[in-house]
N, C-alpha and C positions, 0 to 999 in steps of 0.2 A: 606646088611651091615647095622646095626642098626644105627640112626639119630645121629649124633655129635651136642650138642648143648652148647652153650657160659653160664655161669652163670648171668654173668650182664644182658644180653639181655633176658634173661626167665623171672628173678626176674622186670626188669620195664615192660615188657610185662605183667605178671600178676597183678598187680595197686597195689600189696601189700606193705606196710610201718610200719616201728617203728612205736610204739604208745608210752607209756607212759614207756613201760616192757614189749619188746619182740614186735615181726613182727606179726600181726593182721590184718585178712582177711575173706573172704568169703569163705564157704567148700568148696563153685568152683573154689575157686581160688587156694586153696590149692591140686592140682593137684601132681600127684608123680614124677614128671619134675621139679617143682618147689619148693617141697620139697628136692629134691636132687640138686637144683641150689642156694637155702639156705646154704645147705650142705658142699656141696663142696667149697663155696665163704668162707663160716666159716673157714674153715681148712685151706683155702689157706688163711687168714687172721692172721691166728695164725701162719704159720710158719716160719715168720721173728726171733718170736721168742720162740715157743717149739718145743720140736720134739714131734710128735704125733702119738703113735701106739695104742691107745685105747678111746673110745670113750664109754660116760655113757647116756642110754638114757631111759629115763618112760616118762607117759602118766598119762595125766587125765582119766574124766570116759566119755567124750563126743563120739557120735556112731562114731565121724571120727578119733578121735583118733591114734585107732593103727593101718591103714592104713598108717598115715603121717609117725609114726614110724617107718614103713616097709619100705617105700620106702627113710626116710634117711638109713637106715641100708643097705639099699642094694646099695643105692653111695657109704655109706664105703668100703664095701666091695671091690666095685670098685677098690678103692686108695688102697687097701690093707690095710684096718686099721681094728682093730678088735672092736665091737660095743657089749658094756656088753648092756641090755634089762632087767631094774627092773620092770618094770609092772606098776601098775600103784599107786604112791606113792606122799605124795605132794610136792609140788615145794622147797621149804627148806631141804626133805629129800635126795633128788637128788645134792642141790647144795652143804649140807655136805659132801657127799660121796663123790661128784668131788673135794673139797677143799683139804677134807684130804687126798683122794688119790693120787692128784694134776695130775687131769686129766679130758681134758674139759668134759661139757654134755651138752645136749641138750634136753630140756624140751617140749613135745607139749602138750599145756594147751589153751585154750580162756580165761582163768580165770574166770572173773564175767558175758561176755558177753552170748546173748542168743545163743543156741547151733547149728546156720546154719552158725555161724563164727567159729575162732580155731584160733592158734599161737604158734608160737615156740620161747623157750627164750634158749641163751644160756649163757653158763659158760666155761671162759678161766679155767684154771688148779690153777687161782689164783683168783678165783672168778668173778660175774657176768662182761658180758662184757659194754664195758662205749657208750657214743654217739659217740665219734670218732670211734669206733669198729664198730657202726652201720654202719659207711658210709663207711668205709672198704669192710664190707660186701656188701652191696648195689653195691659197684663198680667192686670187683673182677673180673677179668675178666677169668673164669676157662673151659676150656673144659671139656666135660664128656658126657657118652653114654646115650641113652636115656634108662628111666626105662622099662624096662619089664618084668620084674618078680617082687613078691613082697615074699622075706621069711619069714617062718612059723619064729615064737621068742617064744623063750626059756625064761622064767624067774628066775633071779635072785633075792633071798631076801635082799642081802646083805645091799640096801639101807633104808629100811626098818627097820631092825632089831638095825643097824647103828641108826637112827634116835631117836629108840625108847631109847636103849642106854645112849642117849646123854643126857636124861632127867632121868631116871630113877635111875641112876648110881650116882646122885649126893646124892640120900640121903640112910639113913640104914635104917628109921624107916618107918614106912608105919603115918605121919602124916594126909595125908588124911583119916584115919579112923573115922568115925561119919558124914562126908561131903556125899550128896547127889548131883550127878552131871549129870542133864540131858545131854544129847550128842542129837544136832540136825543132824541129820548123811546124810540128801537128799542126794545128789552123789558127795558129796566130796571127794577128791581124797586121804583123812587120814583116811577115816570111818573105816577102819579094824584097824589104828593103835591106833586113841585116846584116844578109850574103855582100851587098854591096857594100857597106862602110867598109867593113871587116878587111875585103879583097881589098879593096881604092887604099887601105893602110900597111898593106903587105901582109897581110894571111892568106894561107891557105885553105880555105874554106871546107867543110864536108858538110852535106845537108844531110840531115838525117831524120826520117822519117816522115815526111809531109803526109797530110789525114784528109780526104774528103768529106770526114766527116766532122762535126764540133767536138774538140775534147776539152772537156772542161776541166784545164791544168789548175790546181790550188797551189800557188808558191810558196802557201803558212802550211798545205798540210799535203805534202808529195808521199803518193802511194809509194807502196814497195817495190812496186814491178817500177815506175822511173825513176827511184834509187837505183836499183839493180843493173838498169839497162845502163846511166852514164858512167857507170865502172867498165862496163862491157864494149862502151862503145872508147871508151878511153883508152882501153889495152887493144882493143881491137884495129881504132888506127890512131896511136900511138896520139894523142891528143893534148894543148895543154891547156885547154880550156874547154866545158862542153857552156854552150849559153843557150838559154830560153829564157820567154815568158809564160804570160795568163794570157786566156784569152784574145784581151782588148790590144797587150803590148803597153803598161804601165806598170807592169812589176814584174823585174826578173827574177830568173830562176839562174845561178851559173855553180861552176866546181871548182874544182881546185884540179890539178895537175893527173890525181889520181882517178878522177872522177865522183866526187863525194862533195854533194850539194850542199852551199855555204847557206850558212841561212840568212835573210835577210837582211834582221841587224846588224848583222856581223860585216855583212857586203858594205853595207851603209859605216858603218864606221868608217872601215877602210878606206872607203871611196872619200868618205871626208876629211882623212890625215891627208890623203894626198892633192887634194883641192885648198887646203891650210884654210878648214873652214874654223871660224874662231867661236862659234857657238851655234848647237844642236837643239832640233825640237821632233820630240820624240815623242810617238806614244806608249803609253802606261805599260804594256805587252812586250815592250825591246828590253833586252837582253842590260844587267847591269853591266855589263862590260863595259859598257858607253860611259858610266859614271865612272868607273874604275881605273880605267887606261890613264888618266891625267891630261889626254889629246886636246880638250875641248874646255874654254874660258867661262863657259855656261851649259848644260845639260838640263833643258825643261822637259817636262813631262804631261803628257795631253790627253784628255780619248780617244779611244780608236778611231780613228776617219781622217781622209785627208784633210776635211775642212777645219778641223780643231788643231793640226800641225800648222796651217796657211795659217793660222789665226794669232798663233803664234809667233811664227819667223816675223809677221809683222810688229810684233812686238819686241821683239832682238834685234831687228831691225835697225830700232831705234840706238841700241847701244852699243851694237856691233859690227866691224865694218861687213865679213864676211858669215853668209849665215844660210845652213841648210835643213831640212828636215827628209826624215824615212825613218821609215817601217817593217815590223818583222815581216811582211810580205814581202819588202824588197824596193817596192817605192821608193823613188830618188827625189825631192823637193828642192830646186836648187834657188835659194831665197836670195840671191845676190850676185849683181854680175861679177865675175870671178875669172882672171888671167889663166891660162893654159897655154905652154908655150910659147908665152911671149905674144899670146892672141886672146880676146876678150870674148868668153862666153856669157851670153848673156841669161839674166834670171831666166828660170823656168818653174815657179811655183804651183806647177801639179806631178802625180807620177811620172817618174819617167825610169824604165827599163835598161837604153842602150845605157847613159852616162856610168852608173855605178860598175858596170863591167870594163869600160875603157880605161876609168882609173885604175882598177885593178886591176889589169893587162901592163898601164904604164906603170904600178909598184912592182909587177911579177919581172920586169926586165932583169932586174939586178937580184931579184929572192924567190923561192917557189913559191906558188901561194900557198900549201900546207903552211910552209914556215914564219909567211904570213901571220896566220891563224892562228898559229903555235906561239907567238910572241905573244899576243893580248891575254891577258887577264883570263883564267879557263873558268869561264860559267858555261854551262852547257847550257841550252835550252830545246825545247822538244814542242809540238805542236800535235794536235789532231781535232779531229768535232765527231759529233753525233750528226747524221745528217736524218732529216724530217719527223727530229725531235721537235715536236708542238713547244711553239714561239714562249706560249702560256705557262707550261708546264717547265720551261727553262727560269724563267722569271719567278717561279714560285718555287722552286731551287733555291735561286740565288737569293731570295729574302729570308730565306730557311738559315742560310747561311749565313747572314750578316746580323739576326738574331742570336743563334746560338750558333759559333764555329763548330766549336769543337764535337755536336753533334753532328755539322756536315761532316769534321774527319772521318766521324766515328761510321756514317754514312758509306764514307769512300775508303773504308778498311785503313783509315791511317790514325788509328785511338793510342799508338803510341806515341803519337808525337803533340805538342802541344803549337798552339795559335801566339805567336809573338805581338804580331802585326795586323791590321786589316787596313785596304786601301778599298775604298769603293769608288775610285774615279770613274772607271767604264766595270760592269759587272764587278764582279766580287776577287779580289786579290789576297789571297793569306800568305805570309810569310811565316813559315813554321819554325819550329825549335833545331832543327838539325842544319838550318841556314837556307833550305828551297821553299822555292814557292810554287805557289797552286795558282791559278789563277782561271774560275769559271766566266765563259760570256756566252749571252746570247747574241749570235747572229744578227745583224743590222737588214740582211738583206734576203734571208732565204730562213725555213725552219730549222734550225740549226743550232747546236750548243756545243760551242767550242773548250776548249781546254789547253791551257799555256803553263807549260812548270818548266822549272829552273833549278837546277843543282852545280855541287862542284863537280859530279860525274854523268857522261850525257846518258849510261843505262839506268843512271838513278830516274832521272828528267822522264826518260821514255818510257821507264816503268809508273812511275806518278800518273801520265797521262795514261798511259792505257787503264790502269788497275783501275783508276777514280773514271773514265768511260764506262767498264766496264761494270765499274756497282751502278753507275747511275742508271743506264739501263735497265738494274733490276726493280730500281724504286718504283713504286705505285703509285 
């Protein structure tokens, strides 16, 4: 008789946890027992309040992938619920089809991290699920048989085609014509679809660089070899725009004319002046520019995760007609259906990649986007982490720090300057005396301690980050 096991007890038995968006683990952890104790906890989570006969699930491009896939599709099966299989499409394409079909899905992505981890995010029938849903899940307590088969999946395009759609559909004229728009395509989970907006809008497309193998792009913390390469690939074929994402295809990566990677917030503003969005939900880590510029009729401030921006916009919502959220990763949260040429795009409240670079294609029509750039408010800001810096030993940093500051400065070679400010929304935030800030967090989803600073010059910014990485490594 094949194994009965509990959901609650599989999921704390394998150490896996929310991160920041979506449940983040080791491939060994992600076993097809606990892929289907995810599973099932979800479903029996939602059924206070939908009913649920179908279920929408794609995949990234990482090799564990559509195994995890298979082994949710085959607890459905279980429960008798029937599992559509798009293939593998990105994270925004997925959670339109589940919005508008109004039927959950389940996403398995690692997103940015490197690819011996993986994750699965889900989406109620009404969009991404909130932190109380996490612990829902976490708790369920649901029977179910143990996996032993894993079915062959049939793909479906409809997610896909859906997505492409959503973009396309808004305009008649192909205005991209004359635009040169490299596509950095490594194993991003939209590579087959990009090329096509882009072309269907009148660009000419160059695809550059596709990877058989997973690269795990970070859109907060871009090495120096893919700084280097979109300068290179910009003069090379004469480009006015290069675009990427992460992994999954929920945060871009995109340049400026010259090739020199905007950084998220910054994207995200832009993209919101020209959407006439009338008030922002931002997390703690975005760039005060957003406050500065005057663009926006409210500017709140959240912790880091998509679900604490959602939690938000529903709350502006209430007071405003039009309303978005994103993140210095690049994340586009679009809280509000919102006109585009004379045509209605409808909300999208999770990441989304393509939208924030089409706005900023349709401002670059008439300005470069350097000059873009060059108009707002100059705070620089700068990015990077420590990566499998122990989870623990970050945490016990950052309370070091919210105790005594200025022994952290003094820590991180910055004793001359003094502690103005502290903000402990999401990790520890200081605002120092010379007007930048420091800003330590731990990692939501991998061992990791990240680092955010902000100045009026970006080598001030880039030097804060590295120096203060750099002591923190020496600490014991």
């Amino acid at each position: 008789m094949p194994n009965q096991l509990i959901s609650s007890a599989v999921i704390k038995q394998s150490g896996i946890a929310f991160g920041t968006s979506g449940a983040r683990g080791l491939v060994t952890q992600f076993t097809s027992d606990v892929c289907a104790a995810f599973t099932a906890a979800f479903i029996a989570a939602l059924k206070p309040n939908f009913t649920v006969k179908k279920v929408a699930i794609a995949i990234d491009n990482r090799p564990s992938s559509y195994a995890m896939a298979q082994a949710c599709t085959s607890l459905l099966s279980q429960m008798g619920i029937e599992a559509v299989y798009y293939g593998v499409v990105p994270t925004p394409a997925l959670a339109y089809l589940s919005k508008e079909n109004s039927i959950p899905a389940i996403m398995v992505t690692g997103s940015h991290i490197p690819f011996d981890r993986n994750g699965l995010k889900f989406y109620r029938p009404d969009g991404e699920i909130s932190k109380a849903d996490e612990q829902l899940i976490l708790n369920e307590a649901v029977a179910y048989t143990a996996i032993e088969e894993l079915p062959e999946l049939v793909i479906d395009t409809q997610a896909a085609d859906d997505y492409i759609a959503r973009y396309t559909s808004l305009f008649d004229t192909q205005w991209l014509a004359g635009k040169r728009i490299g596509i950095y395509e490594h194993s991003s989970a939209g590579r087959d679809l990009y090329y096509q907006i882009f072309e269907a809008l009148g660009a000419e497309v160059i695809q550059l660089e596709r990877s058989d193998h997973f690269v795990p792009i970070d859109t907060e913390a871009v090495s120096e070899e893919d700084i280097r390469k979109a300068v290179q690939w910009s003069k090379e074929y004469d480009l006015d725009i290069v675009f990427s994402t992460d992994g999954d295809g929920d945060r871009p990566l995109v340049s400026d004319e010259n090739g020199n990677w905007l950084r998220g917030d910054i994207l995200g503003l832009l993209a919101s002046d020209a959407l006439n969005i009338e008030a922002v939900a931002v997390p703690v880590s975005c760039n005060t520019a957003i406050d500065l510029c005057g663009r926006f009729s409210a500017v709140e401030r959240t912790k880091i995760g998509s679900p604490y921006v959602i939690a938000e916009l529903d709350k502006l919502a209430q007071t405003y007609g039009s309303v978005a959220g994103f993140e210095a990763n690049g994340g586009y949260l679009l809280g509000s259906d919102v006109a585009i040429n004379g045509r209605m795009l409808k909300a999208l409240p999770t990441r989304d990649a393509v939208l924030p670079a089409i706005m900023l294609l349709m401002l670059a029509q008439s300005t470069p986007i350097s000059e873009l750039v060059k108009a707002l408010p100059q705070r620089y800001t700068h990015s990077d982490r420590l990566q499998n810096f122990a989870t623990e030993k970050s945490h016990t940093l950052v309370a070091m720090g919210m105790q005594s500051p200025s022994e952290l400065l003094k820590q991180l070679g910055l004793s001359h300057l003094q502690v103005d400010s502290v903000n402990d929304t999401d990790g520890l935030r200081l605002t120092l005396s010379d007007g930048s800030i420091i800003h330590l967090r731990p990692s939501g989803n991998a061992p990791e301690l990240r680092c955010y600073a902000e100045a009026d010059e970006f080598k001030l910014a880039y030097d804060y980050v590295l120096g203060s990485l750099n002591q923190i490594k020496e600490i014991k």
